[in-house]
C-alpha positions in Angstrom: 5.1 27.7 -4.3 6.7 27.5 -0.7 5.7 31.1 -0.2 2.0 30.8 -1.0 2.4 27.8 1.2 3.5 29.7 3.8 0.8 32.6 3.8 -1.9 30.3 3.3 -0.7 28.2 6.4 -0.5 31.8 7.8 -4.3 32.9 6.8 -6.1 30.2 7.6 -4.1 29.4 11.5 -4.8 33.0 11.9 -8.5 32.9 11.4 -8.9 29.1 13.2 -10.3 30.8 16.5 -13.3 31.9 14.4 -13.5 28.6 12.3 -13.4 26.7 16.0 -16.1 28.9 16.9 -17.8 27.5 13.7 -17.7 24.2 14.7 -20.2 24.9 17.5 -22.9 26.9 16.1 -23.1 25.0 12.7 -24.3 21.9 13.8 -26.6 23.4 15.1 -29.7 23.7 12.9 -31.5 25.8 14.6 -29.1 28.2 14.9 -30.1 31.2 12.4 -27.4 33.3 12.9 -24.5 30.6 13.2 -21.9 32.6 11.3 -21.3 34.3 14.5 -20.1 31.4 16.2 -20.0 30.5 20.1 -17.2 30.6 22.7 -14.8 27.2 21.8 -12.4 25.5 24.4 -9.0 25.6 24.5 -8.6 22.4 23.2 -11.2 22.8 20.3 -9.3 25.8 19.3 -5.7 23.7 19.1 -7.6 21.1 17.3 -8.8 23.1 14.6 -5.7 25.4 14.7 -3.6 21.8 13.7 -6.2 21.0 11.5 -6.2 25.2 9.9 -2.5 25.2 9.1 -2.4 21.4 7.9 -5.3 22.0 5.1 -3.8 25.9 4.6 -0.4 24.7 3.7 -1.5 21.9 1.6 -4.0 24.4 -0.2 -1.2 26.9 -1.2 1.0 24.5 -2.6 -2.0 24.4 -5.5 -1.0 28.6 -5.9 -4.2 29.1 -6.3 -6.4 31.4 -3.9 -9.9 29.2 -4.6 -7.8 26.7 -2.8 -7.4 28.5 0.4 -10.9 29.1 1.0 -11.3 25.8 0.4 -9.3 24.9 3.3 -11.0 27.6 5.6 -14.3 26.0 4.5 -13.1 22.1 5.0 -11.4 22.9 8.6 -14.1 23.8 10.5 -16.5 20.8 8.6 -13.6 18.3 9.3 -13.7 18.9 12.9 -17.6 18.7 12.7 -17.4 15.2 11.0 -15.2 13.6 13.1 -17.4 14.7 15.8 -21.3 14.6 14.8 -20.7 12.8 11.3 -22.3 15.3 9.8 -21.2 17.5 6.7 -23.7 20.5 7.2 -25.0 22.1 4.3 -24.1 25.7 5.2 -20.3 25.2 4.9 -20.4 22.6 1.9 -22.3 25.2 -0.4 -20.5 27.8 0.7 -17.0 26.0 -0.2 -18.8 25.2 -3.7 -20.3 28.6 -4.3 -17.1 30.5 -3.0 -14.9 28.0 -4.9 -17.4 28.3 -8.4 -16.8 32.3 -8.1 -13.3 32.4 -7.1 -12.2 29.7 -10.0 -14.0 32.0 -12.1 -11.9 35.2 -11.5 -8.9 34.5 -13.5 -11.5 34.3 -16.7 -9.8 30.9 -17.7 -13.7 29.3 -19.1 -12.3 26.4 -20.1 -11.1 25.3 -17.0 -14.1 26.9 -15.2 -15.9 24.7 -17.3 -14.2 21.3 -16.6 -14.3 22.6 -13.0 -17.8 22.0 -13.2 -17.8 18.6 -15.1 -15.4 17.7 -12.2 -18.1 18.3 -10.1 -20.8 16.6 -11.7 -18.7 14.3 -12.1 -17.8 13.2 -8.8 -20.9 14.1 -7.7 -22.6 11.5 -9.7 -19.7 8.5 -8.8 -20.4 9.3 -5.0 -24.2 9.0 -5.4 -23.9 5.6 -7.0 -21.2 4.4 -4.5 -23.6 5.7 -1.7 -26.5 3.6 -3.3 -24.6 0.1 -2.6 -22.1 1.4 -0.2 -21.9 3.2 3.4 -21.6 7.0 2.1 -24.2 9.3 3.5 -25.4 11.8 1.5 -23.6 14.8 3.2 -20.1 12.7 1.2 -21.7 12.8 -1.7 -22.5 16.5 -1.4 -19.3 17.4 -0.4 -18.0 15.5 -3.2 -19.6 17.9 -5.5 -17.8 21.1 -4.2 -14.5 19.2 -4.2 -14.9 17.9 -7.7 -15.0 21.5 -8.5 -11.2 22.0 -7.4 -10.6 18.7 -8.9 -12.0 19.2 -12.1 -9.9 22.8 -12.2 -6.6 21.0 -11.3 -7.8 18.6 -15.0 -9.4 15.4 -15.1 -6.5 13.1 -14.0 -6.8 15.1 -10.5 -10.8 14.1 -10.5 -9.3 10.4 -10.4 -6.7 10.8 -8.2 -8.4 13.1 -5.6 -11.3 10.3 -5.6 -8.7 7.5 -4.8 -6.8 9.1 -2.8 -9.7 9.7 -0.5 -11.0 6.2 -0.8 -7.4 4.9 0.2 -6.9 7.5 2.8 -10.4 7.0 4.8 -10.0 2.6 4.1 -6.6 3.2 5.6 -8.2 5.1 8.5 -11.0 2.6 8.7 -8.7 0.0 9.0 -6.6 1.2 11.8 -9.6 2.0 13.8 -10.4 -1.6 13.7 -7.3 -3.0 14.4 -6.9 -0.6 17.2 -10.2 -2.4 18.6 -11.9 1.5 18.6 -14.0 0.3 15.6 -16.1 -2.6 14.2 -17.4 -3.7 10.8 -20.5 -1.8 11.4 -19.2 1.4 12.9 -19.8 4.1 10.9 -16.8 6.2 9.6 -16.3 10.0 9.3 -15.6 9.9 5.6 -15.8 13.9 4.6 -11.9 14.4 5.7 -10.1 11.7 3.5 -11.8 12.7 0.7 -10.8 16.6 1.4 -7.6 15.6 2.3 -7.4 13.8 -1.2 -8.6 16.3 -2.5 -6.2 18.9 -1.3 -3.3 16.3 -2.2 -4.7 15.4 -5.7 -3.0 18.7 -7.6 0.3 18.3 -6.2 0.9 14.9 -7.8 -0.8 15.3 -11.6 
C-alpha cells in the first residue's frame, strides 16, 4: 500500500506543472484548445504541486489506478474552485469517464455496477440538497464522478465519502467565519471537501 502511495505521490507531483497550466486555460470557456494549457506562476505551480502530491498519495493508498487519475483530474479543479468557484465541466466528465473506463478494466461487473449506483446515487442526494441548500450545480456534478469511486470502494464508502465531505467543507466554512474572512452569506468552495472525502472515504471502510 505505502509503495503505490509513493508512486502515485510521485506521478501526479511530476505532472503538476501541466495540471497548474490547467488551471488557467480551463476556466476559460472560450478556450477551445485548453488542454494545452498556459504559462502558470511560480507560485500557482507550488500550489498545485502541494495540492498534486496531497491528493496522489491519498489516491494510492486505495491501490487502485482509477484512483490516481482521479487525483490528476481533482488537483487542477481544486485549485480552480477555490479560486473562480467553479467546477468546469471539461475536467469533471473527464474524471467520470476516465474513472467509468478505468474501474472497468479489471472486468470486476459487479463492482463496476455498484460503481455506477454510487454515482447515481450521490448524484441524486446532491441535487436534492442543492434544491434547499447552497450547492451549485457544478457540486452536484462532481458528486456524480466521485460517487463512481465511492460506489467501487462499496456502499458504506458512498456514506462515509458524503459525510466526510459535508464535515470537512462545514469545518472549513466555519473557520473562515471565525477567522472574520467569511460571513453567513459568503459562498463556499465546496468541490474540494467533498473530493477530499472522497479520497479519504476507502481508507476507513
Amino acid at each position: 500500500m505505502l509503495a503505490f502511495a509513493i508512486v502515485s505521490g510521485a506521478i501526479c507531483l511530476g505532472l503538476s506543472p501541466y495540471l497548474a497550466r490547467l488551471t488557467l486555460s480551463v476556466p476559460d470557456r472560450s478556450d477551445r484548445r485548453w488542454w494545452r494549457g498556459r504559462t502558470a506562476s511560480a507560485p500557482r505551480q507550488a500550489a498545485t504541486a502541494g495540492t498534486a502530491l496531497a491528493l496522489g498519495v491519498l489516491a494510492g493508498l486505495a491501490r487502485q489506478p482509477a484512483f490516481v487519475w482521479l487525483a490528476l483530474c481533482a488537483t487542477p479543479l481544486v485549485v480552480i474552485d477555490l479560486e473562480h468557484h467553479r467546477l468546469p465541466d471539461r475536467l469533471v466528465l473527464s474524471a467520470g469517464i476516465g474513472g467509468a473506463l478505468l474501474l472497468a478494466l479489471p472486468g470486476d461487473w459487479g463492482r463496476w455496477a455498484g460503481a455506477l449506483l454510487g454515482a447515481a446515487a450521490v448524484l441524486a442526494a446532491l441535487a436534492v440538497l442543492s434544491l434547499v441548500g447552497h450547492f451549485g450545480f457544478g457540486d452536484v456534478k462532481l458528486g456524480a464522478a466521485l460517487g463512481l469511486y465511492l460506489g467501487w470502494s462499496g456502499w458504506s464508502s458512498v456514506l462515509d465519502g458524503l459525510v466526510l465531505g459535508f464535515v470537512l467543507g462545514g469545518a472549513a466554512a466555519l473557520g473562515l467565519l471565525m477567522a472574520g474572512r467569511a460571513g453567513r452569506k459568503t459562498a463556499i468552495a465546496f468541490g474540494p471537501w467533498l473530493t477530499l472525502g472522497a479520497l479519504l472515504a476507502p481508507l476507513i471502510a
